[in-house]
C-alpha positions in Angstrom: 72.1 57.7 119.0 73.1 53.9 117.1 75.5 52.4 118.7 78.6 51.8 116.4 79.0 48.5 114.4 81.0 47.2 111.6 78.7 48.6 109.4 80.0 52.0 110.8 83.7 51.0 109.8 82.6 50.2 106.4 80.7 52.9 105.9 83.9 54.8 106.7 85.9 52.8 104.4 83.2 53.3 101.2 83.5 57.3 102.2 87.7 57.0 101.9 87.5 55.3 98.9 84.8 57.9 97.7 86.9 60.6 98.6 89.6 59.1 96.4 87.5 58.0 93.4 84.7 60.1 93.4 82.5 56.8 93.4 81.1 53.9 95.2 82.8 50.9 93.9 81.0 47.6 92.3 79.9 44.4 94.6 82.4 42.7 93.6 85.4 45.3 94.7 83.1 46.2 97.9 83.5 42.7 99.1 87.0 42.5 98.4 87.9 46.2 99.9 86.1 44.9 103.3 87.7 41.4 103.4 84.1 39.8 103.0 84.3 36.3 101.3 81.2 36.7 99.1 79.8 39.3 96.6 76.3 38.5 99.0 77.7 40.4 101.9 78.6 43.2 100.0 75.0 43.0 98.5 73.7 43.1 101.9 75.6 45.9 103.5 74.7 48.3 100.7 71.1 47.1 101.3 71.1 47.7 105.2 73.3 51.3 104.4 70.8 52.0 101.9 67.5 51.2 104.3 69.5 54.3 106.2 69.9 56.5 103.7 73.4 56.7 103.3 73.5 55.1 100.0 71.0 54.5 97.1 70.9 53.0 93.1 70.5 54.6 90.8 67.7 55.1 88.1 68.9 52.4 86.1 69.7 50.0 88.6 73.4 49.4 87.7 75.3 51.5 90.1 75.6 53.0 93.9 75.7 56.6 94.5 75.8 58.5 97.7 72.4 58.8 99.5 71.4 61.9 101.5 73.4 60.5 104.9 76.0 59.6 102.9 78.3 62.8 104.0 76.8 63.4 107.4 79.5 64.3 109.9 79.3 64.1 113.6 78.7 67.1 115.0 79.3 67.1 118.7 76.2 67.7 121.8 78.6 70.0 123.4 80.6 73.8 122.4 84.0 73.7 122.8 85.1 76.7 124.8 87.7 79.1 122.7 89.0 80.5 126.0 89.8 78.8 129.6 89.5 74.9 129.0 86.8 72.9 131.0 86.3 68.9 131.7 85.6 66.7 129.2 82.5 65.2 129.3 80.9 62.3 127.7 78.8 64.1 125.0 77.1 62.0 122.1 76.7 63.0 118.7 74.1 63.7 116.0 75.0 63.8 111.9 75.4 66.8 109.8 75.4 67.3 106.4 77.0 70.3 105.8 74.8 71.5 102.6 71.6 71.3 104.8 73.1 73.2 107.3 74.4 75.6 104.9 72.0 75.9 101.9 68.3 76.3 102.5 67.6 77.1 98.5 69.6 74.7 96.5 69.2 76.4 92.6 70.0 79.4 94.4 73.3 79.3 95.8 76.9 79.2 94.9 80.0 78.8 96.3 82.7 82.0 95.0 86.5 81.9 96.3 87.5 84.8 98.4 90.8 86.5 96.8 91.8 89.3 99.1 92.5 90.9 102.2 89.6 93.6 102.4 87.4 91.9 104.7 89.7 90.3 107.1 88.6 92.3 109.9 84.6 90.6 110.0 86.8 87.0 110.2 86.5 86.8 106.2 90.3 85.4 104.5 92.1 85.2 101.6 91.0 81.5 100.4 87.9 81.1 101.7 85.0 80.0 100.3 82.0 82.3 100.3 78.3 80.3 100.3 75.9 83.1 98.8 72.1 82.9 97.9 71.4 84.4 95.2 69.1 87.7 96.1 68.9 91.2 94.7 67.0 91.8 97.9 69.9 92.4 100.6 69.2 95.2 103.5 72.1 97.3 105.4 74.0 95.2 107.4 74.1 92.1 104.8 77.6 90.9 103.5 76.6 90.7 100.0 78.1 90.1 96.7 77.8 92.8 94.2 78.5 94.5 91.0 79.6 97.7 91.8 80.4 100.0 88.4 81.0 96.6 86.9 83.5 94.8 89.4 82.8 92.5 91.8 83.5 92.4 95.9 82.2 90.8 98.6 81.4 93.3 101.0 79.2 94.6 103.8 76.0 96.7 102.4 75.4 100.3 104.4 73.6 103.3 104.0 75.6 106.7 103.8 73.2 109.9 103.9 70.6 108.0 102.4 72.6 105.9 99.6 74.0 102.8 99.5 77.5 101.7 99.7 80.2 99.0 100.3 82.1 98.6 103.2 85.3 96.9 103.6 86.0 95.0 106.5 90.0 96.7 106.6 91.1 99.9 107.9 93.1 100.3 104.7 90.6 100.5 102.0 87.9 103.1 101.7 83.7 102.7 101.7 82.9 102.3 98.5 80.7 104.6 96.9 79.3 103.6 93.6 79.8 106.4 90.4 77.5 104.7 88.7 75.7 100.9 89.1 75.5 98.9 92.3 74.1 95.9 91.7 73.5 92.8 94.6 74.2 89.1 93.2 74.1 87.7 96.4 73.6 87.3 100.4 76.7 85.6 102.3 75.0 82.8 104.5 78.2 81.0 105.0 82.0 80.4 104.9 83.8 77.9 104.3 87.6 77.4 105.0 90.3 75.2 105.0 93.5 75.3 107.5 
């Protein structure tokens, strides 16, 4: 693992002000957002965060944008228990970036709000954000997005005496039997929420 420097801390600050303004400011307001004295160390921080990956230029050679590390998080060495606590240990730290971990087929996924309270029993909320490949080739057992007699629902795929059907994840609302189409958009590979 690198050990921590000031680049670290102004990597941190480039990420707040991206998450404020959607962009990687110029030289010039690099330098004077870090409290550097010349436009020349703001040149070469971006080079040494660039020879890392976290940023790059672009085509035309006029402006940052985020490279690939860019949004890595930390993600912690260690599980954190959700029942009886135990010692803390020193644990390290490797990066994450969150669409690598989540999408494996980039021009085939999408993110689709959850509205809702029929799934809330498989951990699945009103609010969430559902990350779905695109597949029309989902198998019983698959939380799957579909066109069922043209609606659509996120629900679990099953087979009932040898037909397909939608299961909600709620003791309230019914299987789902199609009258007519049943159509799969999607495969739910991940969720996404908010507290």
């Amino acid at each position: 693992m690198r050990t921590p420097n000031r680049d670290d801390e102004h990597l941190q600050s480039l990420r707040d002000y991206y998450a404020s303004n959607r962009r990687i400011p110029s030289l010039q307001r690099i330098a004077a957002l870090l409290g550097f004295s010349s436009r020349s160390a703001a040149v070469k921080l971006m080079g040494r965060l660039a020879d890392e990956g976290f940023v790059e230029r672009t085509v035309d050679d006029d402006a940052w944008i985020p490279g690939s590390r860019f949004f890595a998080r930390p993600m912690i060495d260690a599980s954190v228990p959700a029942g009886v606590p135990v010692s803390a240990i020193d644990v390290g730290s490797q990066p994450l970036v969150f669409d690598e971990y989540l999408v494996k087929k980039p021009n085939e996924t999408f993110v689709i709000p959850i509205k809702g309270d029929s799934m809330i029993e498989a951990g699945i909320f009103d609010g969430d954000l559902a990350v779905v490949e695109r597949s029309s080739k989902a198998k019983a057992g698959d939380f799957v997005i579909a066109n069922v007699d043209n609606e659509f629902t996120l629900k679990e795929l099953v087979r009932e005496r040898g037909q397909y059907a939608l299961k909600p994840h709620n003791q309230k609302y019914p299987l789902i039997h199609p009258q007519g189409s049943l159509q799969v958009i999607g495969i739910l590979v991940g969720l996404v929420r908010r507290y």
